[in-house]
N, C-alpha and C positions, 0 to 999 in steps of 0.2 A: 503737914504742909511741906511742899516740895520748893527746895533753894535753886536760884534760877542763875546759871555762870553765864555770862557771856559769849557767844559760842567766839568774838576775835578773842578771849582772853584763852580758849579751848587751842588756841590757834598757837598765837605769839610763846605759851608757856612751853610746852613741848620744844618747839623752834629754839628757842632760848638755850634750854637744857641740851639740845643736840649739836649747838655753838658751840656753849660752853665745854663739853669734853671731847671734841673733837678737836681743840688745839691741844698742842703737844710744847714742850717746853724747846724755845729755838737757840738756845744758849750756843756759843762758837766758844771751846775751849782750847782749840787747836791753834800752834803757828799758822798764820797765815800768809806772811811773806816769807820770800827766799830770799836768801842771801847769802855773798859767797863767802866763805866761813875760812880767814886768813891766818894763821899763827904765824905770828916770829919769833925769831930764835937765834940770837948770841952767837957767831960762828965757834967761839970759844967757850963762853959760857953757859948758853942755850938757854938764855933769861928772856923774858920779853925788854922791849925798851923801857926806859926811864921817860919818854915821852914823846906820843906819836899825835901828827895832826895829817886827816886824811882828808880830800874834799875832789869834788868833781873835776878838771877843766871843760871849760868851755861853759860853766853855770854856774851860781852862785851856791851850790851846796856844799857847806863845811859839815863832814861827816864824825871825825872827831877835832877837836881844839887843842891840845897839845895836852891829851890823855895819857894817865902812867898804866901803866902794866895791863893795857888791852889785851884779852888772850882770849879766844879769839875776837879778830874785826871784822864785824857785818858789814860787807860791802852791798850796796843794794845795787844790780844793773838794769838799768832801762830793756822793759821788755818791745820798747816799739822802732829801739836799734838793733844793728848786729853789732857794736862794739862800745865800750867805753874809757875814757881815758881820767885817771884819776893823777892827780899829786901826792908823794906822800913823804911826810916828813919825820926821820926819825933820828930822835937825838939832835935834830936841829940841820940834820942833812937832806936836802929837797933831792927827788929821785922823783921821775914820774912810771907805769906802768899802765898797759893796754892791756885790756881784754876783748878777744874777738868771740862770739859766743853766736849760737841760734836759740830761741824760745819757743815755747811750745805750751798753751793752756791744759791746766790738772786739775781737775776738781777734786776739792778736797773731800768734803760731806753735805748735805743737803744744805745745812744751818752755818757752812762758811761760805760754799760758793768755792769760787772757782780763785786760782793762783796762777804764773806763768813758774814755770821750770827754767832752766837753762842748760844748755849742754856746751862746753868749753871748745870750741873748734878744735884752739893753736893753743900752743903754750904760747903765755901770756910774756909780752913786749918789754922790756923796761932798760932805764938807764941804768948805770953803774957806778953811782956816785957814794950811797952805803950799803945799796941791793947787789949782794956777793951775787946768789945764786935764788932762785925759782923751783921750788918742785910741785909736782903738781901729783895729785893723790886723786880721789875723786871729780872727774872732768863733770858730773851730773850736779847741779844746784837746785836742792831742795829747798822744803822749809824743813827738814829732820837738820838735826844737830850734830854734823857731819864734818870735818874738816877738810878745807877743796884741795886748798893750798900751803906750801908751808915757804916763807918768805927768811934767808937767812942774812945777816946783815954781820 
């Protein structure tokens, strides 16, 4: 005697089976933001600060709180300006600083998608209240582990 399958079960099982290994694992194990990747540095001693508090103007974003030995600081810039202006405070001494910069989308890999870059115009603006000096090393903002800028106070 002959077993009799359902020919939708003939159907849906195959179908199944051809789902099932045709996904592939989507896991994002990459950075996926940039950020501009700030050192400071002791003009004498070339320590980071004893404690920095860094935050946006013009918006409510405090980006650190009065953090000790930040090396480097993430600064994150708005990819849908061309410039941003941050506050920053270090050792208790407020100084503000502009970055003028252009954006440009990078895709990363299939499974993260896309990021903006940035590329650094000008040297970056600021006052002179504990920011001796600006140098500026890498003008490109990745998401690689790159240092942009080096800030000496």
């Amino acid at each position: 005697m002959r077993k009799f399958i359902p020919e939708s079960l003939l159907i849906i099982l195959p179908g199944t089976i051809l789902f099932l290994l045709s996904c592939t694992a989507g896991s994002c194990f990459e950075e996926t933001e940039s950020y501009l990747k700030a050192s400071f540095y002791n003009n004498t001693t070339l320590t980071a600060p004893d404690s920095l508090t860094l935050y946006g103007l013009n918006t409510d974003s405090l980006i650190y709180n009065n953090t000790a030995s930040v090396q480097p600081a993430l600064i994150p810039l708005n990819a849908s300006t061309e410039s941003c202006t941050f506050g920053i405070q270090i050792n208790g001494v407020t100084d503000t600083i502009e970055f003028q910069y252009s954006s440009y989308p990078h895709l990363i890999s299939k499974e993260c998608g896309y990021t903006f870059y940035h590329q650094l115009d000008t040297l970056p603006k600021f006052t002179k209240h504990i920011i001796k000096d600006i140098y500026t090393g890498n003008k490109t903002i990745t998401n690689l582990n790159v240092e942009n800028i080096r800030i000496f106070y």
